[in-house]
VOGU-3710 file (C-alpha; in Angstrom, 3 decimals, decimal comma):
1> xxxxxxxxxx> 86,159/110,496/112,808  86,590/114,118/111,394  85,196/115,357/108,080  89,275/115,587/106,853  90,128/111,899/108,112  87,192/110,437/106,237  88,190/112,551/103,348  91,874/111,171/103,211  90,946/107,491/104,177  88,297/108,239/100,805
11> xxxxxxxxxx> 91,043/109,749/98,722  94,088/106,838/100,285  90,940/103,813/99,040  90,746/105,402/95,628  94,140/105,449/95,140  94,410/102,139/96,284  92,086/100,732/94,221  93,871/102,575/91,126  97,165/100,988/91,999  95,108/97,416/92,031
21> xxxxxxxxxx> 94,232/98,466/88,421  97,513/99,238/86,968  99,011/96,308/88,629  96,368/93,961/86,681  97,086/95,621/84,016  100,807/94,947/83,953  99,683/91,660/84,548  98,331/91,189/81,794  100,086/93,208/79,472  102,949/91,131/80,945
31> xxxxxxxxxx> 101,149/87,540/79,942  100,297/89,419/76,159  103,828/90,178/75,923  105,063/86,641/76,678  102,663/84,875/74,343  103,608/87,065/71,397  107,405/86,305/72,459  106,350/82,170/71,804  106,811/81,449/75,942  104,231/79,412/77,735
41> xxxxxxxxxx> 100,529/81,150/78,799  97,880/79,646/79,662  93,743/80,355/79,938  93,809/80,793/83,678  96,548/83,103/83,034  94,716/85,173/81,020  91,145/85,111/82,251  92,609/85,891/85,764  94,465/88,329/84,542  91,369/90,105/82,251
51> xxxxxxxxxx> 89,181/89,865/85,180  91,057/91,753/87,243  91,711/94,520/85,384  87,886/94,602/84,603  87,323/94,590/88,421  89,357/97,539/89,079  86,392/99,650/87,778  83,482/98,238/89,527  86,074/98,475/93,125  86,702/101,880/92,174
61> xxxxxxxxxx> 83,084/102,837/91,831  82,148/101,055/95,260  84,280/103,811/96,934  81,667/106,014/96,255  79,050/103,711/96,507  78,451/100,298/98,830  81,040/100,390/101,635  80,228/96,915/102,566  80,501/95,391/99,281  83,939/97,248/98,698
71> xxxxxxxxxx> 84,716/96,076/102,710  83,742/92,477/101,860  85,281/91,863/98,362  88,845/93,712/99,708  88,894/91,227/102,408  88,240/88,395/100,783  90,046/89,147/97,564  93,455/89,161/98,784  92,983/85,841/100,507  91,730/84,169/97,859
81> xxxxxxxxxx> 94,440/85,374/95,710  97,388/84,309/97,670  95,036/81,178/98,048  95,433/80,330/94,404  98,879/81,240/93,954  99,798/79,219/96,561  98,139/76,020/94,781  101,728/74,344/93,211  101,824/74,167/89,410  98,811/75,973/88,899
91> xxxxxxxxxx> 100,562/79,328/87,837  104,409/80,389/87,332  106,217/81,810/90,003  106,514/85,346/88,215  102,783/84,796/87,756  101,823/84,554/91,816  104,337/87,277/92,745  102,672/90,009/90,073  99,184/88,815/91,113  100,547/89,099/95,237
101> xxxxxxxxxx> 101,254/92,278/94,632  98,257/93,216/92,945  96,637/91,967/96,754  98,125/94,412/98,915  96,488/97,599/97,360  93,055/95,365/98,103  94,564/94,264/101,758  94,990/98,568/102,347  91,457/98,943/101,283  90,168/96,418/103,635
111> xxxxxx> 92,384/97,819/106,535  90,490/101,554/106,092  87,177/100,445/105,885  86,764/98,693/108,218  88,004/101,475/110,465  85,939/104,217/108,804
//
């Protein structure tokens, strides 16, 4: 792989794992709108939610960093993501479709490093 691939597949990860981050945190700013609004949230909406967005740093800085930590936990994030939505009553629908999407940024990242 050239200098310039390596280089874009860097620059395409980062920018994935920015797009995870503002999806989490529309996530949550969605569930902190809601609440103040008097609809129904609840703790494993908003800890999910929280953690998220505070794991959008620490992906971010594995770019740079540990390419098999970043490899592992963007493989087995999405899955276990779409795992929990998928569990019936657990979350709203709204709920598993926001946090879906916030897995196919992570899905990307595991797709181009594992071919870097």
């Amino acid at each position: 792989m050239t200098t310039t691939t390596s280089f874009d597949a860097r620059a395409t990860v980062r920018k994935c794992t920015t797009l995870f981050g503002a999806i989490s945190a529309i996530v949550l700013g969605t569930v902190a709108v809601l609440a103040a609004l008097g609809h129904g949230t609840t703790p494993f909406m908003w800890i999910r939610a929280a953690l998220f967005l505070a794991a959008a740093p620490y992906l971010h800085r594995l770019e740079g960093r540990s390419t098999d930590r970043l490899r592992t936990l963007a493989t087995v994030m999405p899955i276990a993501i779409i795992g929990v939505d998928l569990v019936p009553g657990l979350c709203p629908a709204w709920y598993a479709v926001l946090q879906g999407l916030s897995a196919l940024p992570l899905a990307a990242v595991a797709v181009i490093v594992r071919r870097r």
